[in-house]
N, C-alpha and C positions, 0 to 999 in steps of 0.2 A: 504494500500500500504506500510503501515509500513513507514513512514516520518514522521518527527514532522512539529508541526505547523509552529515553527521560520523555519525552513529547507523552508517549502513550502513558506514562509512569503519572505524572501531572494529570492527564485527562480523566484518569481512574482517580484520584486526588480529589476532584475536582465536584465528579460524579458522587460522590461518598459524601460530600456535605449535606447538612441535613437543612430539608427545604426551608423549616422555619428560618435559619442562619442565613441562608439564599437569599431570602426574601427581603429578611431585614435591613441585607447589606445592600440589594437593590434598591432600595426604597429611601435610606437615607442619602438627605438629597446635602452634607456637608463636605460628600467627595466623591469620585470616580470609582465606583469598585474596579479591582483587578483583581487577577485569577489568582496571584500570592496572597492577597488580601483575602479574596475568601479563603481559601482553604487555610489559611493562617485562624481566621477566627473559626472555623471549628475544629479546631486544635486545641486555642485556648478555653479553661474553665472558664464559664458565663453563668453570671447569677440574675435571675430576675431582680430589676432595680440597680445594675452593676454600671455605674456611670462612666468607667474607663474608657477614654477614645478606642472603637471598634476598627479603625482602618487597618 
């Protein structure tokens, strides 16, 4: 298919995040999501009410 491993490694990455995270991250309108960015925040622990910059 012509992709690299990391390419495909990332997309599975990617895929694995959980919709709620998805969604939140598309939605806030204080930055651009990118693909490190999400799957960064579902990596980190998230507490409802957790005021920490999400980027």
């Amino acid at each position: 298919m012509g992709i690299s491993y990391d390419q495909f490694s990332r997309w599975q990455e990617l895929a694995a995040v959980p919709e709620e995270i998805f969604e939140r991250q598309m939605q806030d309108k204080t930055h651009v999501p990118t693909m490190a960015g999400l799957i960064r925040a579902a990596a980190e622990p998230w507490y409802p009410g957790d005021q920490r910059d999400r980027n």
